[in-house]
C-alpha positions in Angstrom: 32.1 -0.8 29.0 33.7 -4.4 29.5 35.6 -5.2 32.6 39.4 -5.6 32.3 40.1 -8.9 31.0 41.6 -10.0 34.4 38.3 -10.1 36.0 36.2 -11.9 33.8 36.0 -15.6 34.9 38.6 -17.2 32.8 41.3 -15.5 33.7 40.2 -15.9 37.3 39.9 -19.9 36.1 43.5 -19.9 35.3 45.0 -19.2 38.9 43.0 -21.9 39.8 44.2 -24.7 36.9 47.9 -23.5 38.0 48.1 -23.8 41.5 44.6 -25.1 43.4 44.1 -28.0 40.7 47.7 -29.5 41.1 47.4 -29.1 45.0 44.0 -31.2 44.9 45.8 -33.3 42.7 48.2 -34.5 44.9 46.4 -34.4 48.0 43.5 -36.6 46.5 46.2 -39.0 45.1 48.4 -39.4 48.2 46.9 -38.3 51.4 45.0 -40.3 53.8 41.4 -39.4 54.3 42.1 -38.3 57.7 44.6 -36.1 56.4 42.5 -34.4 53.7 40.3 -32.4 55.2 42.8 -29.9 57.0 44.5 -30.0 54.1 41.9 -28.6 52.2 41.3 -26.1 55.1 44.8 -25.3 54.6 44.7 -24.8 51.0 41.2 -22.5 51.2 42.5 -20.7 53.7 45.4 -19.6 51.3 42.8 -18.5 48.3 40.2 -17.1 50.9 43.4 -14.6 51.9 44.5 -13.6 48.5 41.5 -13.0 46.9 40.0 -10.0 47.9 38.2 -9.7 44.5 36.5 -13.4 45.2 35.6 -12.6 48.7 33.5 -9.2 47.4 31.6 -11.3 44.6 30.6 -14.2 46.9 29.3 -11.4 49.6 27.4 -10.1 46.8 25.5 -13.1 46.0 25.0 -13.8 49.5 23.0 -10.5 50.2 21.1 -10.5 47.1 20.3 -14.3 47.9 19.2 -13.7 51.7 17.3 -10.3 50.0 15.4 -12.5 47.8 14.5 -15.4 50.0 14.3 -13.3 53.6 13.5 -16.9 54.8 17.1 -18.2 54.8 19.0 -18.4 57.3 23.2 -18.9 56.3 25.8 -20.4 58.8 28.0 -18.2 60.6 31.2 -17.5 58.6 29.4 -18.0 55.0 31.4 -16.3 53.4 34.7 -18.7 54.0 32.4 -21.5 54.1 31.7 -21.2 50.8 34.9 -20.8 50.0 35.0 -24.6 51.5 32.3 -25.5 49.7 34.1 -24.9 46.8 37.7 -26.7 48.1 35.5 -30.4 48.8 34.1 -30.1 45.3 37.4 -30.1 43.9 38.5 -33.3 45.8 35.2 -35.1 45.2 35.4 -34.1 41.7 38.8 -36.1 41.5 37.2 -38.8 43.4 34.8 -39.8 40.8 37.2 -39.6 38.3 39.0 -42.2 40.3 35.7 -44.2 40.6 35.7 -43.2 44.2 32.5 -42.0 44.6 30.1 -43.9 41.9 26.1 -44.2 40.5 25.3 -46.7 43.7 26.5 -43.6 46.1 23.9 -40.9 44.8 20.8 -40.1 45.7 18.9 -39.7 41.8 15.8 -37.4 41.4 14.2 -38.3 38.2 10.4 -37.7 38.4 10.6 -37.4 34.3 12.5 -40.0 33.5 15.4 -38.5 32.1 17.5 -41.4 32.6 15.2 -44.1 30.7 15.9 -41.6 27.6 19.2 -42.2 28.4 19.2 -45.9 27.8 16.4 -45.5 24.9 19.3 -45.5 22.5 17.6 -43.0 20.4 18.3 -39.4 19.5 21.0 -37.9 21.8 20.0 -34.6 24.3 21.3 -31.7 26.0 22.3 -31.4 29.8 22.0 -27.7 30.8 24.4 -27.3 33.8 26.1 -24.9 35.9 28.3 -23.8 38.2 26.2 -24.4 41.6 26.8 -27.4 43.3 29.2 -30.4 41.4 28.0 -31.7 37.8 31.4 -33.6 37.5 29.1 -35.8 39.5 27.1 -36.7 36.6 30.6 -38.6 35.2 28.7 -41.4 37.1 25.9 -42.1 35.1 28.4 -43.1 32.4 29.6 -46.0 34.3 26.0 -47.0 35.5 24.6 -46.6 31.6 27.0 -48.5 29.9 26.1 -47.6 26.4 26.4 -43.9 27.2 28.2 -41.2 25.6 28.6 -37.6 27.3 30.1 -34.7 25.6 31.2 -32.0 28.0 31.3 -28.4 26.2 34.1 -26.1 27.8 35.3 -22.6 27.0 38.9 -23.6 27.8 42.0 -23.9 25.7 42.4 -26.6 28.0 40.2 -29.4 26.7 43.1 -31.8 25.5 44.6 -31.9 28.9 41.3 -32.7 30.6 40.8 -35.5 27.6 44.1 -36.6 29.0 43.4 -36.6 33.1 40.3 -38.5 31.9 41.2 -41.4 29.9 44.2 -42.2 32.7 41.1 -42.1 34.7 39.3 -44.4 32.9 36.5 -42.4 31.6 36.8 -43.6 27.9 33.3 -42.6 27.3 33.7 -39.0 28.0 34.5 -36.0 25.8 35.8 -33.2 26.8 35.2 -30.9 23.5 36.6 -27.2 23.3 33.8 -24.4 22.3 35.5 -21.3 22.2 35.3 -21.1 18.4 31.5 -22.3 17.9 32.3 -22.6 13.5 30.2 -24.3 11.2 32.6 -28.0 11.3 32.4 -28.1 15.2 28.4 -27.4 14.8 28.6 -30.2 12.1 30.6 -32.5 14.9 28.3 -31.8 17.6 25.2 -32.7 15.1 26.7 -36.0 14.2 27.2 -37.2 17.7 23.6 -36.1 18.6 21.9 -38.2 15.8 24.6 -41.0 16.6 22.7 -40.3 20.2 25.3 -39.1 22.2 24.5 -36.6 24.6 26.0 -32.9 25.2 26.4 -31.1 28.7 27.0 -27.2 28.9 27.2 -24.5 31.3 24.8 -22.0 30.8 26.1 -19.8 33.6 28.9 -18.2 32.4 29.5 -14.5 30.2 31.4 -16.3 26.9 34.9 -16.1 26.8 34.9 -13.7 23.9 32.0 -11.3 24.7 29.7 -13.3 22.5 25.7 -12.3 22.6 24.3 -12.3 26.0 20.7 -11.1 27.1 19.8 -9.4 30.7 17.9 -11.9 32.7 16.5 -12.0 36.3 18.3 -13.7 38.7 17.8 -12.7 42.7 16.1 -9.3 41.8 19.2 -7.9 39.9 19.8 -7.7 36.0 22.9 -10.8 34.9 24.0 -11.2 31.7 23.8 -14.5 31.0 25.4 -16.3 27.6 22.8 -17.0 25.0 24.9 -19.8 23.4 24.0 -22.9 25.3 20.1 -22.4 24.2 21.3 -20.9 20.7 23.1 -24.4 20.3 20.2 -26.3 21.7 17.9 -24.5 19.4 20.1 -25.3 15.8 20.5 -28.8 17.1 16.5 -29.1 17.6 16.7 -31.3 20.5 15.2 -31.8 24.0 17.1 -29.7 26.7 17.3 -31.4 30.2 18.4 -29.7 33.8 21.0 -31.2 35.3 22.0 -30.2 38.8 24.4 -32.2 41.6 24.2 -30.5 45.3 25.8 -32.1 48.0 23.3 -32.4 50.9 24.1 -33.8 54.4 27.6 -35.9 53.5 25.6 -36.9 50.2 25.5 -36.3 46.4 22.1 -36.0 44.9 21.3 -35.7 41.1 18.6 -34.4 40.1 17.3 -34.5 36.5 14.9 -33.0 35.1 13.1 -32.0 31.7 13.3 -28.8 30.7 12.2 -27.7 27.2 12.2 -29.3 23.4 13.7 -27.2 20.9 12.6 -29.0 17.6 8.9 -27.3 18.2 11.1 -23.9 18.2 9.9 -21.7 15.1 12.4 -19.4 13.2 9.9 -17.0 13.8 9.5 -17.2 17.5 13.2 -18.4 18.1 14.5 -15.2 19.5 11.3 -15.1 21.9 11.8 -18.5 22.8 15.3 -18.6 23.7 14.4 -15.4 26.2 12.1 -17.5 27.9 14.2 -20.5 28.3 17.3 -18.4 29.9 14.9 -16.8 32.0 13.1 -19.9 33.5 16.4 -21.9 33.9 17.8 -18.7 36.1 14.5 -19.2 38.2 15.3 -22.7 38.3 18.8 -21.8 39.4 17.9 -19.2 42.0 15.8 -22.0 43.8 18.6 -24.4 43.9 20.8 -22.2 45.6 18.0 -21.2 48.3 18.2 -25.1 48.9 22.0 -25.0 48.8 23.2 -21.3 49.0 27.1 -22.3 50.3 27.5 -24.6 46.7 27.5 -21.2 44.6 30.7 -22.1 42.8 30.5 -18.7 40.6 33.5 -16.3 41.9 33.4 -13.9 39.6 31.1 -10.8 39.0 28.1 -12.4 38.0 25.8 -9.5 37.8 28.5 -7.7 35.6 28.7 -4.7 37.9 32.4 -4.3 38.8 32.5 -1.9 35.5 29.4 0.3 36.4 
């Protein structure tokens, strides 16, 4: 049985693009920095109130993180802090649109190298991303690489608006690019740009807008269903798939990049298999980054797809 359509994410999404977005809007455009902040609180404490639904999944993921890492220890009042978490994201994320926060202001964890394959000029790659701490962070590696292309893949009807609030924001060489409809054109479109050696970035985080495929994979001891498309794509492309995660840690945004798996040695054969075991390892990957940073969980929706039990 699927939940009601008002409680998968998107629709959640929506109440935020209406109201929370244009509030940020403003406040980043015209407010003093000394202002902002209770602003923010202002605006948090608003959505913290009316969202009973919100507050239930975030103490749900708090549990099941504290049950699966019994070392951690989270702040008093985590619950509405990460509520705040979630509020300072949205105003830095305007920030580096507005060149605000730039490359020179990150801390960058490479070990791999991702970012010399960046300026190799050769085939273009995949970001896998998510929804825990702020990847609108990475924006900034297209003004320090200069011959850079990103593709962001969304599951919004919204993608010419963003392409909009983007180029007034000067970030020409990013693409916002719609994927609700994955057809046979778009998947000719996104192969073009990868041999012209662009680069994609997609969320593989998130239950599909329109109930596409997803497989049951272990994430803080509980079953998730998490969307098969982001490694389904990477796997038709035949291209190297690189994390990508951006957690703010004390006042300070670090990226860190890293190698993750190459999909041109995928078989036909072995391509179900293999796609398993890539979902799975980037959910343990995700479930030690938010140990690290458990307030910067940014998914407010029923993750584990229980609501419906």
């Amino acid at each position: 049985m699927k939940p009601p359509h008002s409680h998968h994410w998107a629709a959640q999404q929506e109440r935020g693009n209406r109201l929370f977005l244009a509030l940020t809007t403003l406040m980043v455009r015209y407010l003093p920095a000394w202002l902002l902040n209770p602003c923010i609180g202002l605006v948090v404490c608003y959505f913290y109130a009316t969202a009973p639904r919100m507050r239930r999944h975030v103490r749900r993921y708090q549990t099941r993180l504290l049950a699966a890492f019994p070392q951690l220890a989270l702040p008093r009042m985590a619950h509405f802090r990460q509520f705040t978490a979630f509020g300072v994201a949205i105003c830095d994320r305007f920030a580096v649109w507005q060149r605000k926060i730039r490359y020179a202001d990150l801390v960058v964890e490479d070990p791999d190298g991702v970012s010399d394959m960046v300026d190799s000029g050769g085939r273009g790659q995949i970001f896998a991303c998510s929804h825990l701490g702020n990847t609108e962070i990475c924006r900034a590696l297209v003004d320090h690489h200069q011959g850079f292309k990103l593709n962001v893949l969304v599951h919004s009807q919204h993608a010419q608006a963003f392409n909009e609030a983007l180029e007034k924001a000067g970030a020409d060489r990013i693409q916002m690019i719609q994927v609700t409809n994955l057809d046979s054109a778009l998947m000719m479109e996104l192969n073009r740009r990868i041999d012209a050696g662009e680069w994609l970035a997609i969320a593989a985080d998130r239950v599909p807008v329109r109930g596409e495929k997803t497989v049951a994979v272990r994430f803080l001891g509980h079953a998730a269903p998490v969307p098969q498309g982001a490694w389904l794509l990477a796997a038709l492309l035949k291209t190297q798939v690189n994390t990508l995660f951006c957690m703010k840690e004390n006042g300070r945004y670090h990226l860190k990049l890293r190698r993750f798996t190459d999909t041109s040695s995928w078989k036909r054969g072995n391509r179900e298999a293999a796609i398993k075991d890539a979902m799975q390892g980037f959910a343990n990957i995700l479930a030690q980054e938010c140990a690290q940073n458990p307030l910067q969980w940014f998914n407010f929706y029923d993750f584990w797809g229980e609501d419906a039990v």
